[in-house]
Each structure stands twice: as structure tokens, then as C-alpha cells.
N, C-alpha and C positions, 0 to 999 in steps of 0.2 A: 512658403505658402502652398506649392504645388503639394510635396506630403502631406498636408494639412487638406486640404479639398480631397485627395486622391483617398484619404483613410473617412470620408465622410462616405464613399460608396465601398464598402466591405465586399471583398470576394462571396459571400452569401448575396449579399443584394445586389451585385453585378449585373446588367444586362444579360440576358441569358435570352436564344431563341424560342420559339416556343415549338411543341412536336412534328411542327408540317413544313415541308420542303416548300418554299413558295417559288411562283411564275407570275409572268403579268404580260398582259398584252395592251396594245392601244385599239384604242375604239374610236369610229367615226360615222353618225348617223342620221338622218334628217329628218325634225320629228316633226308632226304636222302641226306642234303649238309654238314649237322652242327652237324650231330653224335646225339648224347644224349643231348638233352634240359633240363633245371631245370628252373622254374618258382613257383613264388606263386605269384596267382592273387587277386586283393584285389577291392572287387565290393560292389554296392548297394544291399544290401539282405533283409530279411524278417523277421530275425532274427539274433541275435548276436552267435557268436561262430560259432567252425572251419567246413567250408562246407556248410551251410546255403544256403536254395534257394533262385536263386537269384532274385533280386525286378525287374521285367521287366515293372513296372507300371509308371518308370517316365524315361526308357526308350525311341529310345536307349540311351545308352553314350556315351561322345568323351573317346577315347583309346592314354593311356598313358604308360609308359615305365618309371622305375626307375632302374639305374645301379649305383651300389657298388660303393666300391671304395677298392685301391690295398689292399689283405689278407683280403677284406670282404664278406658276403655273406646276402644276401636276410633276415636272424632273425635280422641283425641288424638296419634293416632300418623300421621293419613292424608297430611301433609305426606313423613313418612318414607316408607310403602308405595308413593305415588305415585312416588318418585325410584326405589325398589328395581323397581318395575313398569317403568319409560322401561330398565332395562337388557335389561329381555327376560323379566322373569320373569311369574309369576300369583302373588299375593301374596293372599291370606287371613288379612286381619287379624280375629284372635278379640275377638268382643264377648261372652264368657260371663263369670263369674265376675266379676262389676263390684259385687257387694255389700263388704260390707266383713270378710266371713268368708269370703275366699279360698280355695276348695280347692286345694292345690298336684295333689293325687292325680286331681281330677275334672277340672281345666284341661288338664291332660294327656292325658285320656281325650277330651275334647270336643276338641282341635286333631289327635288321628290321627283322629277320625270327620271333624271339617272336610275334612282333606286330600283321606281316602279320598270324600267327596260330592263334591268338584271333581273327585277322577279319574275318577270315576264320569259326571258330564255331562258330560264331554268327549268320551266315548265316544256320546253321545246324540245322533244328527243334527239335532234339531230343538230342540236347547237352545240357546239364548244363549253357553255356553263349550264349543260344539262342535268338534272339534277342534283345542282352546286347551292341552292341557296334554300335555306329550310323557312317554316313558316311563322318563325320567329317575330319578335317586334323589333324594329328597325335601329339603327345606332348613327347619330352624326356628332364626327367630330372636325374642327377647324380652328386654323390659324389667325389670331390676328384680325382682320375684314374679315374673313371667314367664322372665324370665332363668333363675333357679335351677329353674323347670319344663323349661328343655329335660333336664336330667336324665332327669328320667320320662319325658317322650319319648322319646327314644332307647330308655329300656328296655322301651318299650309297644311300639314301632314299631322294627325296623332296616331298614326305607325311607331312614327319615331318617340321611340322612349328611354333614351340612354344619349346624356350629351357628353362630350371631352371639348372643354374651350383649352384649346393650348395659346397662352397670352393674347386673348381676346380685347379687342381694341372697343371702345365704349359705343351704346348707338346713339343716335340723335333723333330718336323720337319715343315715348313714354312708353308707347303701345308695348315694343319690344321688353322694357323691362315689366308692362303687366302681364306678356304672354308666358315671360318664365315665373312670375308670378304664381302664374293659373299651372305650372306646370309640373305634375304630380310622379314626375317619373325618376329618372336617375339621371345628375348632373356632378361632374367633376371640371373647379376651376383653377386654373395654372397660371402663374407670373412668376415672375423673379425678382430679387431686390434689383437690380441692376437693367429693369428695362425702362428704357425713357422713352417706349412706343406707347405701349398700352402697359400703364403705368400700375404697379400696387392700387391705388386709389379707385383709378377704372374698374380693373377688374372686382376689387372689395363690393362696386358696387352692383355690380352681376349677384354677386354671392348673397349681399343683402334682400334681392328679390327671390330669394330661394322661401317663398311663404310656405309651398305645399308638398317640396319635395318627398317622396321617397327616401330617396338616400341624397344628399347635396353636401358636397365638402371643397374644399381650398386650401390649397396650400399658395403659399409666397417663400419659394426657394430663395436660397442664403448664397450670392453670387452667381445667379444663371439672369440671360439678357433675354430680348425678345425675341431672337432665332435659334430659340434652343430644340426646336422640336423640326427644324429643316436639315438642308444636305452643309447648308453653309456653316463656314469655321471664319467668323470675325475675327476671334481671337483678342477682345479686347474687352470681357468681362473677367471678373477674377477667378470661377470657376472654369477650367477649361473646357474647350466648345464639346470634344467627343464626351465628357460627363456628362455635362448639360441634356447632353442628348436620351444618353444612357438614364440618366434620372427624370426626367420628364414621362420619358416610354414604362421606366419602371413604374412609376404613376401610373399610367392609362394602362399597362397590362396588369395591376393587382385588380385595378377597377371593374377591366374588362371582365376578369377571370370570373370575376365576385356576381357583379349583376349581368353580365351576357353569358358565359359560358359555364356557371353552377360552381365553380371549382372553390370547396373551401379555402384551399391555399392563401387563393387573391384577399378574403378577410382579417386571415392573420398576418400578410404580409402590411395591408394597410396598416394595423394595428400594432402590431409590433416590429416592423420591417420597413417603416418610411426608408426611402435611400439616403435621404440629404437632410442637413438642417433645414428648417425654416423658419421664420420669424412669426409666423402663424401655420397651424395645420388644426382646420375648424372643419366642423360638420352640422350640417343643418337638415338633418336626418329624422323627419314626424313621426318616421314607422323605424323605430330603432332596430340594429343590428345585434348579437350577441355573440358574443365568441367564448368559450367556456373550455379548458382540458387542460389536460395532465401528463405531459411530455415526462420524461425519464431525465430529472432534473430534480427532483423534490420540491417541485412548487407547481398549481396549479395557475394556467394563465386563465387570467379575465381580465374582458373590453369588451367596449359596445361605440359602436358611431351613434351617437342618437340628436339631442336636439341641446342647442347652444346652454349651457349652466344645470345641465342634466348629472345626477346623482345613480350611482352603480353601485348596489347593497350585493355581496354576497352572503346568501343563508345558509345553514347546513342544521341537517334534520337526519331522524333515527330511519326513515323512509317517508312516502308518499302520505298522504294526508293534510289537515290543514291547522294552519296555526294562524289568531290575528296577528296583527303588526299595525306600526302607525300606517304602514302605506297599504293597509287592508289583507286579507287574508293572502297568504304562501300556502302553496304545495304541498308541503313539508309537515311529517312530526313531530313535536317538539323542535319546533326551528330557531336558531337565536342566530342573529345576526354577527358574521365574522369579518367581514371588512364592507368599508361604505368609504366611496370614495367619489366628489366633485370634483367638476371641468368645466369653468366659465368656454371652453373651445368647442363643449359636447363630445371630444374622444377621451375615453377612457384607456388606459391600458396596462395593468398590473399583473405583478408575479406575487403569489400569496404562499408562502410556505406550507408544505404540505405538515402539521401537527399528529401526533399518532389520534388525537379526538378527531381531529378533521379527514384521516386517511378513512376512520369509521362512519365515516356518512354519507347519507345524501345532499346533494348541493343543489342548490338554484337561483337565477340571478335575476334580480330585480331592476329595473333600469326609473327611474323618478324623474319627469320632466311638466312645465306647465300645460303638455298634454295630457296627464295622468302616470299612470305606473302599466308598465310589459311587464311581463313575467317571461322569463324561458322556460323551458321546459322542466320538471324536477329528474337530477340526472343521477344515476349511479353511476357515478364516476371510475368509481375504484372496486367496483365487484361485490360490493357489500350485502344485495342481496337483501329480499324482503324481511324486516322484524319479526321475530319472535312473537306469538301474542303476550306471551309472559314478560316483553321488556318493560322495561319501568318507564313511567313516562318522567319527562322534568318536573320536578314539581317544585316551582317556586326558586329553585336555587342558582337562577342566573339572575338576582339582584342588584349583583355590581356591575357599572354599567359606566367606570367610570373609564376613561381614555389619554392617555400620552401625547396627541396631535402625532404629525408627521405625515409624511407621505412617501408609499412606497412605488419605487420606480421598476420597470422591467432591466431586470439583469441582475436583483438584488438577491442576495440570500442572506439577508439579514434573520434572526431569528423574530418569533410573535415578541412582540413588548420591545423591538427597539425598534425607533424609526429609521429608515430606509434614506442613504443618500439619494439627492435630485442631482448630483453634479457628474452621475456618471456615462451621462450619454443616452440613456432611457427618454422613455415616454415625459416621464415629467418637462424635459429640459426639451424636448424637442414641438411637444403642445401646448409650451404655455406652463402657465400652474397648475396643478390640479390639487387642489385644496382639500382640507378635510372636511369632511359634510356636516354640519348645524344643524341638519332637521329631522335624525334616525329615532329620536329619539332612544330604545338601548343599543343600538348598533355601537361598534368600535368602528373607530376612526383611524385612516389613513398608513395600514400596516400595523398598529399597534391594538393589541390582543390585552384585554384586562387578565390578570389573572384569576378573580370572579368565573369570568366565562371560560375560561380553558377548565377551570376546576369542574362545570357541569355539565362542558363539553364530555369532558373524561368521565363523570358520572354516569350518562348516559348512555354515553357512547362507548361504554367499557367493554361490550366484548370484541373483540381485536379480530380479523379476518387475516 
């Protein structure tokens, strides 16, 4: 069993630090609404070990917030904050509410006044987190009781626009789940098969109130328990505990990367780099994502987080212009639709063979959800370079339109026209199904290329770069 967990985190998706030497100190301070404050901040420094000055050179940082969870306090989480700090952030892990009559209402209120006192000395020339925290929108994440508190965050503070529940525990009152309801920003939620605290079910139901999100996704890991994201090693889930760890963090740092810190990486790692199985990995994503390129592999990748039972058309065109389509005009011209692929989970994620008609084109990706159709960008991908006025347009000779099924997964290099194993570890197997789409009308289906459409792929697309 231990081989088997241990090849589910591949030395590519390993834990890995992120650029910044991190420090942390403890903080204690009397604030005139909130009494006696307890914090340990955990920042970019200059040097390792406790109190270290801090690195103001890649400066500022977005400002984060990490709350407990019930009977916990701030030593047990500092393994995690430190890795979240190495990616560039200022992290304020909360050490209030450590008694064992947890205020959800007061924890709440004591991590917007934490935030707002780090933005606050950062501003201060002669403080310790001087010019350390930039003007960023705010980020909370939390354990368990802490988890279920970013609710009340959000609705005490809308600074805060970036959540991480690491196995959030349910709340007991409705408000909480209207407020992430109402809540239009970026949320990432985390369980494991194997927690009996804050159970699969619980957390699913955090996920299901993701009405307006931005970006909102969940995963339920395949063998991690409800202390997967603290210093403690139970030892008695089937995943082992330093994985657990290691794969949770690799969650919240693609997340982070992605919507805090700009980094394409953290996109394609969601997308094509989960760490661990899961039993679900859903996105409830209104303002879809798109991930589109062409690695030195011979297959273009494309994915998109978008919104639950959402449809991903890849097109490809002689260049820029527009063409209709059932899901209304593309970009593109002469554009015919080369792979369309559904996900009752909303993630998408495919490796499309690069064709010599498809090396000739332009590409752009259509994302189809009951909010409408996104478009990306129309992209030269491969150098191709504005048309000719003298090229021929298609005329009429992408008729066939008929399709094989199948679904192709990431890691296949299957050729066009044959379906794509789901048994090999890819996207398919680790999202769910992702099915072949019903509603493209000519599009092909799920990796599989009519031969009609290569034939006028290559008509058109005939002169060769």
C-alpha cells in the first residue's frame, strides 16, 4: 500500500519550497476592540530562523491569514504557514480562540483586525514589516473551526477575496452558507476520504454554496484524514501523514500561484498536475479559466476550470476573423471545430495531438456552460503567421461531421481517430468522466478526428510553416 500512495505524489508534483527564505516571529498586542491579540507572522526574510529580517526586496506581499482550528493554536499549523510564506506571501497565523469554547463570531472579528494591524505596519518606516505587505486583496485560509470561520470573514471584511478551507468543519447557521453564496471571489475546498471530523458530506456542502464564485473548486482526497494540513502525524489514515501534508499544500500553492500571485504554473498544475487521486475534483468556476499550449511533446494541451457540466470546443482557423458556430461566432477563419470535450465536474483537461493541418493554424478555445460561451483568445500558437490574402477559404468541404466517441486523457498520444485510454492515470480518471459532448453540433468528439475534417483541415491549411 505504502508504494502505491507514495507513486500517487510523483517527484514532479512533490512538495517543493517556493523562492523565499522564510522567518516568523510571535506577536502580542492590545487592541482597543479585540483585547489582547496573539499572532505569529510568517514572511520572506533574509535568513532562516526565529525573527530574521525581513526580505523587503521582492517586496511588497499579498497578506494572508491562517486560522486554527477548535483546541488549536498557531505551533500547530507553523510547518504549513512557513511553505505558504517561501511562495511570496505574509502569512498571520491566528493564535486567538485556543480555549475550548471557540467563538466562530469572535475568530472572525480577531483575524480582520490581525490582517488590518499587518497592513497597518507595513506602512510604518521603522517597523519590522515595513514595506512587507503590498496593496493587494486579502487571502484566508483555515482549518476545520477555522475553516467554517472563513465564512464570517468574508462577510465582516470584503478585502478578503481568496479562500482555502483545509477540511472545514460545517456551520450551524444558514447565514454562513448565504454569505459564500454572495461570495464572488476565489475559494478552494479540501477533505479527505478518510476524515470522520469534517466529513466528505460537510465540506460538499460548503462547495455546493459556491453560487457566484469566481474560481471555486474541491477536491475529496483518496486516503488523507482531517489533520492533513497541521504539524501532527496520527498515523492512522492510509495515506501517510507527511504526504497528506505534502498534497494538501500542493493544492493551496497551485491555487495560490494561480489567483494570488499571477503565476501561470499554479493553472496547469491544477489542471494537469492534481498530486493525489480523488474521489471528486469539481470546479464551480462562473468566470472560466483557460489553459491553452504547446509543450515539446507533440500535443497541444487544453483545459479550463469553469462551471459544473461545462463543454470545451477546441477550434482551429487559417488566422483571425470570424466564423459562425452553433455556440455563435469564433475568432477564427474558416474555423472547424477539432476536439469538444464535457465534464459533469466542470474541469477539463486534454492533450490533443499536434496534426500537420493543426501545426498550420490558428487555435481558440471555446468554454460552453448554462452561463453562456467564453472565448480565449484566438492564438498562434505555432508561428503560423497572418494568411495570405490569396488563401482559399473552406468552402463547404468540412461536411462530415461524423465522430468515433471516446475520450482523450492527458498523457495520451494516441493518434486523431482513435480513442484515447481513461485507465492511465490522466485527467479523465482522476475528475470523474469526462464525456463526449452531445451539443457541438459539427464539432468532433472526445479525441477522435473524422477523417472528413482532417481532409479540409489539410485543404486549407495546406501551406506548411
Amino acid at each position: 500500500m505504502l508504494p502505491l500512495l507514495l507513486s500517487l505524489l510523483s517527484p514532479a508534483q512533490a512538495l517543493d519550497p517556493g523562492p523565499y527564505t522564510v522567518s516568523s516571529r510571535s506577536v502580542t498586542w492590545l487592541d482597543d476592540s479585540r483585547g489582547l491579540m496573539r499572532v505569529t507572522v510568517h514572511y520572506p526574510a533574509l535568513a532562516t530562523g526565529p525573527e530574521a529580517p525581513a526580505d523587503v526586496s521582492g517586496g511588497p506581499y499579498p497578506l494572508a491569514a491562517f486560522l486554527h482550528g477548535w483546541l488549536g493554536s498557531a505551533w500547530m499549523y507553523s510547518e504549513a504557514c512557513d511553505h505558504l510564506a517561501s511562495l511570496g506571501l505574509v502569512v498571520v497565523n491566528m493564535d486567538t480562540e485556543t480555549h475550548p469554547f471557540l467563538d466562530v463570531e469572535r475568530f472572525a472579528r480577531d483575524t480582520v483586525v490581525a490582517l488590518e494591524w499587518a497592513d497597518d505596519r507595513s506602512l510604518e518606516a521603522d517597523h519590522w514589516l515595513a514595506g512587507m505587505v503590498s496593496d493587494d486583496d486579502w487571502t484566508a485560509m483555515g482549518h476545520s473551526m477555522g475553516g467554517a470561520t472563513l465564512a464570517r470573514v468574508i462577510d465582516f471584511d470584503p478585502r478578503v477575496r481568496t479562500l482555502i478551507g483545509f477540511m472545514p468543519y460545517e456551520s450551524d447557521r444558514e447565514a454562513d452558507y448565504a454569505a459564500l453564496s454572495a461570495f464572488d471571489g476565489q475559494a478552494l475546498y479540501l477533505v479527505g476520504t478518510e476524515d470522520v471530523t469534517s466529513t466528505p458530506p460537510m465540506v460538499q456542502e460548503w462547495f455546493d454554496h459556491m453560487d457566484a464564485t469566481e474560481r471555486g473548486l474541491y477536491a475529496n482526497i483518496v486516503g488523507a484524514g482531517h489533520q492533513a494540513v497541521s504539524n501532527f502525524e496520527w498515523g492512522t489514515e492510509s495515506m501517510p501523514d507527511p504526504i497528506q501534508q505534502d498534497v494538501v499544500l500542493t493544492y493551496a500553492s497551485q491555487f495560490l500561484e494561480h489567483e494570488v500571485l499571477g503565476e501561470p504554473r499554479g493553472l496547469r498544475g491544477l489542471l494537469f498536475e492534481p498530486p493525489a487521486e480523488t474521489t471528486r475534483w469539481a470546479s464551480r468556476s462562473h468566470v472560466p479559466r483557460i489553459w491553452l499550449d504547446a509543450p515539446d511533446s507533440g500535443v497541444i494541451e487544453v483545459g479550463t476550470l469553469a462551471e459544473l457540466d461545462a463543454e470545451l470546443v477546441l477550434y482551429a482557423g487559417r488566422g483571425p476573423g470570424a466564423t459562425p458556430t452553433p455556440h455563435g461566432p469564433v475568432d477564427l477563419a474558416d474555423a472547424v471545430a477539432v476536439q469538444a470535450v464535457t465534464s459533469t465536474d466542470g474541469i477539463v483537461a486534454v492533450e490533443v495531438p499536434i496534426s500537420p493541418a493543426l501545426a498550420a493554424s490558428w487555435v481558440q478555445v471555446a468554454v460552453i456552460s448554462e452561463s453562456g460561451t467564453v472565448l480565449g483568445p484566438p492564438t498562434d500558437l505555432f508561428g503560423v503567421g497572418l494568411p495570405d490574402d490569396d488563401d482559399e477559404p473552406l468552402d463547404g468541404t468540412s461536411s462530415d461531421t461524423s465522430t468515433s466517441g471516446g475520450t482523450t486523457s492527458p498523457g495520451s498520444t494516441t493518434d486523431p481517430g482513435t480513442p484515447a485510454s481513461t485507465d492511465d492515470g490522466g485527467r479523465s480518471r482522476r475528475a470523474g468522466a469526462l464525456t463526449a459532448a452531445g451539443r457541438c453540433g459539427g464539432c468532433t468528439h472526445g479525441g477522435s478526428t473524422s477523417p472528413g475534417l482532417l481532409l479540409a483541415l489539410l485543404l486549407f491549411l495546406r501551406r506548411q510553416r
